[in-house]
DSSP file (Angstrom, degrees, kcal/mol; ACC not computed):
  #  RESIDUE AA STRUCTURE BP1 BP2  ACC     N-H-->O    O-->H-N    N-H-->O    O-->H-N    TCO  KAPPA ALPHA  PHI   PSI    X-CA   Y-CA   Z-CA
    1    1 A X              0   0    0      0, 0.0     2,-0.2     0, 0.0     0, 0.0   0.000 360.0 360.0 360.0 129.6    0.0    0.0    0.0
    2    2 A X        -     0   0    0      1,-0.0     2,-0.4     0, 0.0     0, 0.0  -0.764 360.0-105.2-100.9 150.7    1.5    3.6   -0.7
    3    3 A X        -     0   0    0     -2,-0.2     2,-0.0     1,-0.1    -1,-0.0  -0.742  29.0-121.7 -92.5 130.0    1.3    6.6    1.2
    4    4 A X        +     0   0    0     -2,-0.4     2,-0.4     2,-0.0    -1,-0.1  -0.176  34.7 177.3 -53.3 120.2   -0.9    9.4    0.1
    5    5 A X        -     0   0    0     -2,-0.0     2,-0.2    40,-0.0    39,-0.1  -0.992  22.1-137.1-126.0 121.2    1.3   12.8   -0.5
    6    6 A X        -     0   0    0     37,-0.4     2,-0.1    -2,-0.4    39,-0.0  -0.649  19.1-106.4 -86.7 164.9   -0.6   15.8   -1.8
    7    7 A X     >  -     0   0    0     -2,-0.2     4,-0.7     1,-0.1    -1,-0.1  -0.415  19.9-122.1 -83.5 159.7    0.6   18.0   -4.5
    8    8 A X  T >4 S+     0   0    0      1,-0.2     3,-0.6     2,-0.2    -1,-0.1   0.867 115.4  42.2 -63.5 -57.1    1.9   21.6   -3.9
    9    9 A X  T 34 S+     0   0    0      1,-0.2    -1,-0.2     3,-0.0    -2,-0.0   0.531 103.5  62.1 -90.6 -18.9   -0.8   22.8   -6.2
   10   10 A X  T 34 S+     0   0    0      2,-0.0    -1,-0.2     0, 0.0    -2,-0.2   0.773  73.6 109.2 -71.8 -13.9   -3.9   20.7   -5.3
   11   11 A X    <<  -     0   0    0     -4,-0.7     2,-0.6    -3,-0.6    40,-0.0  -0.311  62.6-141.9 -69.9 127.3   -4.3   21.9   -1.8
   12   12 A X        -     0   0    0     -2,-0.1     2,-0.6    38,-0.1    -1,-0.1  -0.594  13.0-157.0 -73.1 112.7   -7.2   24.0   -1.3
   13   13 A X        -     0   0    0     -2,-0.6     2,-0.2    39,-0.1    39,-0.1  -0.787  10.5-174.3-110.5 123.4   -6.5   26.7    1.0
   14   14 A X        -     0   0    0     -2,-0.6    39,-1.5    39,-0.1     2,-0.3  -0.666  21.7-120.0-103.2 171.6   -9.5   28.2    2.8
   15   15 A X        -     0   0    0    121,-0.3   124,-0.9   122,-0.2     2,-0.3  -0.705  25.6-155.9-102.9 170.4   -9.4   31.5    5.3
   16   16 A X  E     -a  139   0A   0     -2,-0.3    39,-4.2   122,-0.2     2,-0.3  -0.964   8.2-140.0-140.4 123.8  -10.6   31.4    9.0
   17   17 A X  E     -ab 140  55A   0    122,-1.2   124,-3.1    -2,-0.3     2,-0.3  -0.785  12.3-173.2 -44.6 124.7  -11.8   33.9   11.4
   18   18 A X        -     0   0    0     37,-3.4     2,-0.6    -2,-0.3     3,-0.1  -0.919  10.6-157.1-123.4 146.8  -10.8   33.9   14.8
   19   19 A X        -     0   0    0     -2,-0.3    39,-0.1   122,-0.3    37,-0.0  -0.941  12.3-169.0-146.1 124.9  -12.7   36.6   17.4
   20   20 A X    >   +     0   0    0     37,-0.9     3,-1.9    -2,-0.6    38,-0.2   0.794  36.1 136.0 -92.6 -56.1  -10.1   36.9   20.0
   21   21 A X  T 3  S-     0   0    0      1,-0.3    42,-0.3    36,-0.1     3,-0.1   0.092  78.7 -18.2 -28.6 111.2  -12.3   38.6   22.2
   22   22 A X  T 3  S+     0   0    0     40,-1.6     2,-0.3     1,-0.2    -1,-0.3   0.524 103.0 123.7 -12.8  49.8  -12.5   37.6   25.9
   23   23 A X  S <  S-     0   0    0     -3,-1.9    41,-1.8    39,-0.2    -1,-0.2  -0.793  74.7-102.6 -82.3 134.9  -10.7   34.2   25.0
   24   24 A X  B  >  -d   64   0B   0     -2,-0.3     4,-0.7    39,-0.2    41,-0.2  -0.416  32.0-124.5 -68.4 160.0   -7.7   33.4   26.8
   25   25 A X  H >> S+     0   0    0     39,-1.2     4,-2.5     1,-0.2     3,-0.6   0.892 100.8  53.4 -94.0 -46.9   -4.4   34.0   24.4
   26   26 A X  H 3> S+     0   0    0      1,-0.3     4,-3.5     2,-0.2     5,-0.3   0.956 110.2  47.1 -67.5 -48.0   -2.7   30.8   24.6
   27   27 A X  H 3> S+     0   0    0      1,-0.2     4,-1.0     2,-0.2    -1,-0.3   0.583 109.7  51.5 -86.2   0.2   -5.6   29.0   23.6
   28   28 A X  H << S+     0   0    0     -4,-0.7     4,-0.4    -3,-0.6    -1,-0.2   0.932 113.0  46.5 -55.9 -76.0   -6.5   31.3   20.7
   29   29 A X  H  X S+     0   0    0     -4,-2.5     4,-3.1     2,-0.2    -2,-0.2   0.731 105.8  59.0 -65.4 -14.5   -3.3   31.0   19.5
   30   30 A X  H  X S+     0   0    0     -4,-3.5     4,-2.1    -5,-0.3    -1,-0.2   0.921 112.2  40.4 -32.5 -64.6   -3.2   27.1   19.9
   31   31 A X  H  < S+     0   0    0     -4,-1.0     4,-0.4    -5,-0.3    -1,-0.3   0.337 115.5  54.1 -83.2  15.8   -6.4   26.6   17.5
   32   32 A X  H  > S+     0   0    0     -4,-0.4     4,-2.3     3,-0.1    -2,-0.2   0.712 107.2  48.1-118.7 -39.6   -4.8   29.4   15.2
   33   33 A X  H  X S+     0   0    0     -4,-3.1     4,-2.9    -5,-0.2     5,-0.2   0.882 114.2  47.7 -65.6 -36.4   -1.3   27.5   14.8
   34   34 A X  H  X>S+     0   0    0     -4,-2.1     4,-2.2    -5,-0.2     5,-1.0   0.980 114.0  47.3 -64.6 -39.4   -3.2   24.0   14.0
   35   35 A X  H >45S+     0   0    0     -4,-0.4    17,-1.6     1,-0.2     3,-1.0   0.971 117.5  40.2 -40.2 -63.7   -5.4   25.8   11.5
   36   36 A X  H 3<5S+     0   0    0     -4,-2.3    15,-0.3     1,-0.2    -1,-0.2   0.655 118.2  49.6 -66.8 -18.1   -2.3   27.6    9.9
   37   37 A X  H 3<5S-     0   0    0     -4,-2.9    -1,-0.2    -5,-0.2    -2,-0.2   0.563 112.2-127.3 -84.7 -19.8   -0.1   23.8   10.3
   38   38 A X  T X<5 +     0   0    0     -4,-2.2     3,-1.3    -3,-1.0     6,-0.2   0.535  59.8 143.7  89.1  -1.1   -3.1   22.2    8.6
   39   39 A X  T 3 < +     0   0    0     -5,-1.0     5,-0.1     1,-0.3    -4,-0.1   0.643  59.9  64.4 -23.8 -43.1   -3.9   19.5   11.0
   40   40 A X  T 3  S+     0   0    0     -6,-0.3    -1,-0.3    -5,-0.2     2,-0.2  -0.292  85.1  93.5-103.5  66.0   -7.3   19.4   10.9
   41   41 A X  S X  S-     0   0    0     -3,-1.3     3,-0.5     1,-0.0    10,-0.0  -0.790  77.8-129.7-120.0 156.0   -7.2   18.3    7.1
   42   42 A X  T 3  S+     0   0    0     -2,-0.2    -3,-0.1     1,-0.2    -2,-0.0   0.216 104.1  54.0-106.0  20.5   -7.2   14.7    6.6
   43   43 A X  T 3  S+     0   0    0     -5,-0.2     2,-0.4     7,-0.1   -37,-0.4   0.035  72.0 145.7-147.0  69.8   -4.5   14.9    4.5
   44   44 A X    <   -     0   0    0     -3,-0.5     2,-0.5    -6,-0.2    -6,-0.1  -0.682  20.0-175.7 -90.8 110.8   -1.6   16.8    6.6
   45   45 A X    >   -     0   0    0     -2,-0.4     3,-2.4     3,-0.2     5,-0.1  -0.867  24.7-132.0-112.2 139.2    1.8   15.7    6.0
   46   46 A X  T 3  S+     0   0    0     -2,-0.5    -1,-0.1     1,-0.2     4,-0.1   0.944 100.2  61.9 -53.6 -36.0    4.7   17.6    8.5
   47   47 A X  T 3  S+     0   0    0      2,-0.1     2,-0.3    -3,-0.0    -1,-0.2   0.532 103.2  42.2-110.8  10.9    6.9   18.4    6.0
   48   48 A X  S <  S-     0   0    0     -3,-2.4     2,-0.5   -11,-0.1    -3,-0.2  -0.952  84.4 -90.5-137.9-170.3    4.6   20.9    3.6
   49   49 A X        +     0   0    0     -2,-0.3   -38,-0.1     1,-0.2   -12,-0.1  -0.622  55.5 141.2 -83.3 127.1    2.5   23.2    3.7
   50   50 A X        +     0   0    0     -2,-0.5    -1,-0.2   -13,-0.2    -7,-0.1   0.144  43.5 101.2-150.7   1.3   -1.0   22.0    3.8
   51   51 A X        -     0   0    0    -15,-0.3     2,-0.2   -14,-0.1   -15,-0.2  -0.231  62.9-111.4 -96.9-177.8   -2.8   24.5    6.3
   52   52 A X        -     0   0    0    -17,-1.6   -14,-0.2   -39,-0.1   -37,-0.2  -0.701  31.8 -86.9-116.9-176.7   -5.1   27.7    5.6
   53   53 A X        -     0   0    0    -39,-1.5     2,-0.5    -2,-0.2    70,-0.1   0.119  46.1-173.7 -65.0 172.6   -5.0   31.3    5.9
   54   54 A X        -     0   0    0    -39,-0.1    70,-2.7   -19,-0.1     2,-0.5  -0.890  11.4-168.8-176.8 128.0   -6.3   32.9    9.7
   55   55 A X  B     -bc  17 124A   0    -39,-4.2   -37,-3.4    -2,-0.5     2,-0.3  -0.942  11.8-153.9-131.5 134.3   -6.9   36.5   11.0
   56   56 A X        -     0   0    0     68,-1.6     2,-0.4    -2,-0.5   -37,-0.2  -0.550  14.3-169.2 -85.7 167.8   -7.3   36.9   14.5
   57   57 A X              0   0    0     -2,-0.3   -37,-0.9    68,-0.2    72,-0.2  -0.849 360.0 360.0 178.4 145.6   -9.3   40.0   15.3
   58   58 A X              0   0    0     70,-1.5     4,-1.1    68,-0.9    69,-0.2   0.530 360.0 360.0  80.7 360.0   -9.8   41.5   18.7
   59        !              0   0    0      0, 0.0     0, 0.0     0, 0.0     0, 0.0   0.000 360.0 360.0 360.0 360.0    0.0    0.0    0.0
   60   59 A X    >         0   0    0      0, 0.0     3,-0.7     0, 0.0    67,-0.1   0.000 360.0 360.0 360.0   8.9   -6.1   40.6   19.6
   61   60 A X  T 3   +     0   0    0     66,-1.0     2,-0.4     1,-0.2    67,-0.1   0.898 360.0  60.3 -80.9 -37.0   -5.6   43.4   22.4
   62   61 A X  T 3  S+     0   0    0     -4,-1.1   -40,-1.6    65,-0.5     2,-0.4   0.255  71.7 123.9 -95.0  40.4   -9.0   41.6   24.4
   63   62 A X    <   -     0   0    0     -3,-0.7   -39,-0.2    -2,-0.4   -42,-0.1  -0.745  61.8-131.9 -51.4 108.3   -7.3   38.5   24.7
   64   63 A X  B     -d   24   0B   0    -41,-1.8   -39,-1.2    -2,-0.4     2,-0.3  -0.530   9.2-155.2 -86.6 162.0   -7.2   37.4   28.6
   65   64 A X        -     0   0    0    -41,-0.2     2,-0.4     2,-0.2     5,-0.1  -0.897  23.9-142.7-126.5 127.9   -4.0   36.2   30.4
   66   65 A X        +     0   0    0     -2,-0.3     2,-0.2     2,-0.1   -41,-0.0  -0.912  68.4  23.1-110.3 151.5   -5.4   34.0   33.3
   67   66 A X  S    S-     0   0    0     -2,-0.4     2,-0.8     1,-0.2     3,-0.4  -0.553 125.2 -55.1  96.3-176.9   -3.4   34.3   36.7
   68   67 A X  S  > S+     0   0    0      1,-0.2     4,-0.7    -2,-0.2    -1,-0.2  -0.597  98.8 125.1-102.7  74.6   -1.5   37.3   37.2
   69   68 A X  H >>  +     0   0    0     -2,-0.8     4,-4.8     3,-0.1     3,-0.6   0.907  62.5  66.8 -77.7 -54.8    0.3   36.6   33.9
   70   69 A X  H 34 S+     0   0    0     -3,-0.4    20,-0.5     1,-0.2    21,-0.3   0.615 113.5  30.9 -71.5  -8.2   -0.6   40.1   32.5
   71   70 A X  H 34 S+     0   0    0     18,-0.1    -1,-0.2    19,-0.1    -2,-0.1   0.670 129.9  41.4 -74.7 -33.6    1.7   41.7   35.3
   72   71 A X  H << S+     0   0    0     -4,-0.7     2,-0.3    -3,-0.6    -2,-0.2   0.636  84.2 104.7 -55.1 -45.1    4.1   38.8   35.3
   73   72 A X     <  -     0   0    0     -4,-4.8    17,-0.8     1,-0.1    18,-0.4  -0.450  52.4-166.6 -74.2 135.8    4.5   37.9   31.9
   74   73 A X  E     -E   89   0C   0     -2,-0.3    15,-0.2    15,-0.2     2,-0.2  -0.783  12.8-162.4-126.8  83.0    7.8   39.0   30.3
   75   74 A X  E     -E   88   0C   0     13,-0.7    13,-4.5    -2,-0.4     2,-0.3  -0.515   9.5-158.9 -85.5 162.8    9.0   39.1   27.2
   76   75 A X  E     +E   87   0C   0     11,-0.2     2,-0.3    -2,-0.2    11,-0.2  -0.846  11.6 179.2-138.1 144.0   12.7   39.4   26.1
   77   76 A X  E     -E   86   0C   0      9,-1.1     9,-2.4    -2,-0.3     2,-0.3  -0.905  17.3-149.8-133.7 141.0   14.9   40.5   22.9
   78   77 A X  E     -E   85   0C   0     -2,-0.3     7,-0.2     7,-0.2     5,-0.0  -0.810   2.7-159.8 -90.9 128.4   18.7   40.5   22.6
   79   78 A X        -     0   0    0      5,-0.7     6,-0.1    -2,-0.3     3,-0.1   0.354  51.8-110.6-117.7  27.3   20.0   43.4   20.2
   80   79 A X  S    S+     0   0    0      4,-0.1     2,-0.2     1,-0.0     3,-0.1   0.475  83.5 112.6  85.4 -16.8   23.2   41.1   20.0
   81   80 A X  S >  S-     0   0    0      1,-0.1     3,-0.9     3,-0.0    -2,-0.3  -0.693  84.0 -81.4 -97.5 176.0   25.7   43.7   22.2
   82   81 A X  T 3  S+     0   0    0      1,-0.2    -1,-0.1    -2,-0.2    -3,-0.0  -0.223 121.1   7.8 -49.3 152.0   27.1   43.1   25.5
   83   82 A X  T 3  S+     0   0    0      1,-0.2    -1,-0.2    -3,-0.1    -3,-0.0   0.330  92.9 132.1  70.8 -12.2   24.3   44.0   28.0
   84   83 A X    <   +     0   0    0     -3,-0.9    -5,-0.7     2,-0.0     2,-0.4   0.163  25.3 117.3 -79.9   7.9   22.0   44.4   25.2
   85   84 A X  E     -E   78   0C   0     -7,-0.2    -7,-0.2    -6,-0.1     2,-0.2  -0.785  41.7-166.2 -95.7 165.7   18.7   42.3   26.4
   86   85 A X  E     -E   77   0C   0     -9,-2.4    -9,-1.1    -2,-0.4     2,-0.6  -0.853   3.1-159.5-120.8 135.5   15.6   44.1   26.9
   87   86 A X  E     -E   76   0C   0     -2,-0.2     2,-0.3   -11,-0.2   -11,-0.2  -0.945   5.7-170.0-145.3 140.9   12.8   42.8   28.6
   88   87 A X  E     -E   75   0C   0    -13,-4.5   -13,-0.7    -2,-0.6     2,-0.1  -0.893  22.0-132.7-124.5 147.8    8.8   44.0   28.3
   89   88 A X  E     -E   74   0C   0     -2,-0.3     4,-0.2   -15,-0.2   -15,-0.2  -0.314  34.1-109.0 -95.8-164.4    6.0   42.9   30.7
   90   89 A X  S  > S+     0   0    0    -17,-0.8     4,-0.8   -20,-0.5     5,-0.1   0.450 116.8  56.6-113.8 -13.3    2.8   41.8   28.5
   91   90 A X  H  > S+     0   0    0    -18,-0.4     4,-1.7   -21,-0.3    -1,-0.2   0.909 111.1  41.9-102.2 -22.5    0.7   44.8   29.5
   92   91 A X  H  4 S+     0   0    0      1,-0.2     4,-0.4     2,-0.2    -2,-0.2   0.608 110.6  52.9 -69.6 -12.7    3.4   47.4   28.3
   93   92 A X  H  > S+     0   0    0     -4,-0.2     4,-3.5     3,-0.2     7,-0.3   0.821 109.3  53.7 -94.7 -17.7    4.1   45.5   25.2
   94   93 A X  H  < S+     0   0    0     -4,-0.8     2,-0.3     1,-0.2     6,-0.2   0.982 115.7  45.6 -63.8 -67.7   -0.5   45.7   24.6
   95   94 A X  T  < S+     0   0    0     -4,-1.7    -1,-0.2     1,-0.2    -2,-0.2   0.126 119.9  34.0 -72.4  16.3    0.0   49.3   25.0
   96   95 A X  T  4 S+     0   0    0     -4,-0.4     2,-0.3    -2,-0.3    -1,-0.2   0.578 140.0   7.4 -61.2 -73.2    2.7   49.7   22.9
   97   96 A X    >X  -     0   0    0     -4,-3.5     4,-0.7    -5,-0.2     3,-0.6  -0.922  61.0-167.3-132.5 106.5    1.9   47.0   20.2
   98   97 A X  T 34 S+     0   0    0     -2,-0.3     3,-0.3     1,-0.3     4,-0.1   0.819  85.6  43.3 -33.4 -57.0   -1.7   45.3   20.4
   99   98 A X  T 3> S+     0   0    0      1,-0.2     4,-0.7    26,-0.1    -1,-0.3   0.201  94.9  75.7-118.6 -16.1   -1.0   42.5   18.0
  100   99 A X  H X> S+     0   0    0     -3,-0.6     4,-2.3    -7,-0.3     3,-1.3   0.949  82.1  58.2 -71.3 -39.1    2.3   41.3   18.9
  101  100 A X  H 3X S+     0   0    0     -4,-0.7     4,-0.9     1,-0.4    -1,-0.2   0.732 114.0  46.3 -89.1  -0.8    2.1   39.2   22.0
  102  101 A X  H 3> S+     0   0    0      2,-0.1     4,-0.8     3,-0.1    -1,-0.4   0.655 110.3  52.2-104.1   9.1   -0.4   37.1   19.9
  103  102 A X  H <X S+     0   0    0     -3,-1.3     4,-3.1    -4,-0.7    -2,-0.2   0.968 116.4  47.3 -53.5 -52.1    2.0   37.0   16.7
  104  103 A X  H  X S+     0   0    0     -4,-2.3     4,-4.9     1,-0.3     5,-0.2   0.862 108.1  44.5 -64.7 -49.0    4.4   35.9   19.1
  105  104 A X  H  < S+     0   0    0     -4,-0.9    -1,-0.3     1,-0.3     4,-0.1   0.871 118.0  47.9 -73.0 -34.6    2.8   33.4   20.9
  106  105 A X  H >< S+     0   0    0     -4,-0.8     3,-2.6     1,-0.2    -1,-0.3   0.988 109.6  58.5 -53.1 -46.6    1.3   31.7   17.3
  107  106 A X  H >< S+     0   0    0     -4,-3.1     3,-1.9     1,-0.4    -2,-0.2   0.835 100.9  51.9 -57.6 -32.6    4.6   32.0   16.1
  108  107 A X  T 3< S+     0   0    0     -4,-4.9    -1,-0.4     1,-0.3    -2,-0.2   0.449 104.1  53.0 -69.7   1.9    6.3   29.9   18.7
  109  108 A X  T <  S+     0   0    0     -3,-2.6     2,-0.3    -5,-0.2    -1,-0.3  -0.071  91.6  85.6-150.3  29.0    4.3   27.1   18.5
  110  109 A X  S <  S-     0   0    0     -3,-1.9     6,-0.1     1,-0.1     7,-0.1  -0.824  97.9 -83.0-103.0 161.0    4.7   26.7   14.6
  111  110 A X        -     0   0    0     -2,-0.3     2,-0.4     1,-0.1     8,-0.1  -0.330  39.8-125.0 -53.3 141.2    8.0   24.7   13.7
  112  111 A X  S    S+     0   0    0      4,-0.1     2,-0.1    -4,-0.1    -1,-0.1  -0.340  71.5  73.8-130.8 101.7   10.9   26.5   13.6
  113  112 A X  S  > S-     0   0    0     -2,-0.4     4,-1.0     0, 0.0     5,-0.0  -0.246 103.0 -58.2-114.6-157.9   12.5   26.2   10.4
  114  113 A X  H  > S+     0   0    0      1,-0.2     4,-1.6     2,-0.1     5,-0.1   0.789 135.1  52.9 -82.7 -11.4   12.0   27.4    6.9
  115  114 A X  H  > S+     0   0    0      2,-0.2     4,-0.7     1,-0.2    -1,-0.2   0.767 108.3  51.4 -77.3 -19.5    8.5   25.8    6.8
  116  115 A X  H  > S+     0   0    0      1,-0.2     4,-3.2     2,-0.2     3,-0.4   0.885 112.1  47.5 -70.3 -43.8    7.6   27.6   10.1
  117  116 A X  H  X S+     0   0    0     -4,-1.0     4,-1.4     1,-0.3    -1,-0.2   0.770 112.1  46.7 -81.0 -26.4    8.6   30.6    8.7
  118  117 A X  H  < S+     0   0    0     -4,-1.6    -1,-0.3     1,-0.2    -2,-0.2   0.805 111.6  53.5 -83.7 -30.0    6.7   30.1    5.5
  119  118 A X  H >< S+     0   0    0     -4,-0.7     3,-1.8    -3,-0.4    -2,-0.2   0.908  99.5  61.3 -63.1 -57.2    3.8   29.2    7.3
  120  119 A X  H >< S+     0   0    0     -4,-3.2     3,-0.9     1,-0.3    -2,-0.2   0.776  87.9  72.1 -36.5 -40.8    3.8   32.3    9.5
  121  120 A X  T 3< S+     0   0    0     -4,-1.4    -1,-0.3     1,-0.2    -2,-0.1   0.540  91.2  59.3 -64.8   9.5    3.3   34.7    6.4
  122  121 A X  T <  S+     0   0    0     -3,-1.8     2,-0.3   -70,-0.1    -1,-0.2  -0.401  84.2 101.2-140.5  52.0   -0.5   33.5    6.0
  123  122 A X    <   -     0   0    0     -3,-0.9     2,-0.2   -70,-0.1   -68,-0.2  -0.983  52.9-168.5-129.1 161.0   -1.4   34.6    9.5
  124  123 A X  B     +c   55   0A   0    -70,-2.7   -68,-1.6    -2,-0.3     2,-0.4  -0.764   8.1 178.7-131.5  89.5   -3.3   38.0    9.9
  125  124 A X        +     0   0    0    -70,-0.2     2,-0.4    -2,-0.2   -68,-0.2  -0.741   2.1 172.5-104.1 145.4   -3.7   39.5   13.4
  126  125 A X        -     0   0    0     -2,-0.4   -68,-0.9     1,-0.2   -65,-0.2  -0.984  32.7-125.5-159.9 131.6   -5.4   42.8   14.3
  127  126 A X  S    S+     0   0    0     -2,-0.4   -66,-1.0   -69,-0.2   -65,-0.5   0.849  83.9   9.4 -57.4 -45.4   -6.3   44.4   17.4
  128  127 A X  S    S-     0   0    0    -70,-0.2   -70,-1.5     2,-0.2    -2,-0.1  -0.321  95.4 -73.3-117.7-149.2   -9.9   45.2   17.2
  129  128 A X  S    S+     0   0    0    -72,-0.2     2,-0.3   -71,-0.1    -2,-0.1   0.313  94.3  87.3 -92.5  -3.4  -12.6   44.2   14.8
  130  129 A X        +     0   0    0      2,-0.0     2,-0.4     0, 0.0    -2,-0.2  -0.677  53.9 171.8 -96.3 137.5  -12.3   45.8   11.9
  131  130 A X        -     0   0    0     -2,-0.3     3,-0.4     1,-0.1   -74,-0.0  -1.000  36.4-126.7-158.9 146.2   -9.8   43.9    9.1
  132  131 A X  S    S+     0   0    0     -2,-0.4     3,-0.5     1,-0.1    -1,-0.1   0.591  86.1  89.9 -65.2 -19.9   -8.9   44.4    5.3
  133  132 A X    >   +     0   0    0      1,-0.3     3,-1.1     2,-0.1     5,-0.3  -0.109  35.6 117.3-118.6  47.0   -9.6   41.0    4.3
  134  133 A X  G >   +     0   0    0     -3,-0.4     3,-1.9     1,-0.2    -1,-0.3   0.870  67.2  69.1 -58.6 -41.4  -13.2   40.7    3.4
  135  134 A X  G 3  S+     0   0    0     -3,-0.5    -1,-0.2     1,-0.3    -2,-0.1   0.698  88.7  68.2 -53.1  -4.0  -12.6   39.6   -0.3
  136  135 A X  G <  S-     0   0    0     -3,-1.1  -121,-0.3  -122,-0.0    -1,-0.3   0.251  99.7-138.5 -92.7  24.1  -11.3   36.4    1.0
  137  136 A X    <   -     0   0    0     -3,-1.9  -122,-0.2     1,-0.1     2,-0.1   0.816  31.9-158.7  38.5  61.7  -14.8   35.7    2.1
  138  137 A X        -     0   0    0     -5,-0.3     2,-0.3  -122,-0.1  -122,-0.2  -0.383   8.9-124.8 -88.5 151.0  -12.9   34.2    5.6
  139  138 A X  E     -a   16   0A   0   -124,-0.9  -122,-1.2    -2,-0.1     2,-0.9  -0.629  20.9-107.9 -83.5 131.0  -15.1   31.6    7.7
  140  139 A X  E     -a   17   0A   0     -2,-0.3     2,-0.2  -124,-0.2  -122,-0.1  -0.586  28.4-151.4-127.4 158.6  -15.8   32.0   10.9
  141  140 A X        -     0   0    0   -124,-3.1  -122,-0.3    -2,-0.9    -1,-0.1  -0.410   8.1-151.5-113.1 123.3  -14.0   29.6   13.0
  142  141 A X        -     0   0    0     -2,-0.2     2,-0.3  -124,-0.1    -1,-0.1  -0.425   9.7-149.5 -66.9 148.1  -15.7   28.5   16.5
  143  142 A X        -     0   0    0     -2,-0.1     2,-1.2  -125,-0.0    -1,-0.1  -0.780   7.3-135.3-107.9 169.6  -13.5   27.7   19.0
  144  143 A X              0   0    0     -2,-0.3    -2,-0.0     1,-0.1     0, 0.0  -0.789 360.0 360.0-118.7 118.7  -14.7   25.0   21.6
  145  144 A X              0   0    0     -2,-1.2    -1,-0.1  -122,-0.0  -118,-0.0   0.638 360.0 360.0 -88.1 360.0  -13.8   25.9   25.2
């Protein structure tokens, strides 16, 4: 018996809507990395690309449960001596809305070139309003 590989050029790729909105963040970005990794397809192979498109909406009302949102720290190196930087998760919302759920998708895609390739076909945006109505996206229930 041989194993089923689809082609680069059959795969259908649909979009997804994700309403962020008083969801907790990890698990938003959970169901938004399986979408974009193609998982729930029945025919997802690891090593292409096989997932759809996904815009998050609403990411600034994303909840942190715990006292993450005072806690929570993120870190960058800018590569000199002395040179990390470190932001808590409520200065980095009021600063940039939309990052700490790029981030948090992004990490929990592979990371290689496939992660990276994957990444470009996520759309996240702080409130409700989004550019990408001509992709007619569906939208995507989550189950809590």
């Amino acid at each position: 018996m041989k194993t089923f590989v689809p082609k680069e050029n059959k795969i259908q790729k649909k979009w997804y809507l994700i309403d962020a909105d008083g969801k907790v963040l990890g698990k938003v970005a959970a169901e938004a990395a399986r979408l974009l990794r193609g998982k729930h397809k029945p025919y997802f192979t690891p090593f292409m690309d096989c997932g759809d498109n996904v815009i998050i909406i609403n990411a600034e009302k994303a909840v942190l449960t715990g006292n993450k949102v005072e806690e929570k720290k993120y870190y960058r190196h800018s590569g000199y001596k002395g040179g990390l930087k470190e932001i808590t998760y409520k200065q980095m919302i009021a600063k940039h809305p939309t990052r700490a759920m790029e981030l948090a998708v992004v990490g929990m895609l592979p990371h290689n070139r496939l992660g990276r390739k994957i990444a470009r076909h996520l759309k996240v945006y702080a409130d409700d309003k989004h550019n990408n109505q001509a992709q007619n996206p569906v939208i995507w229930e989550m189950k809590d």
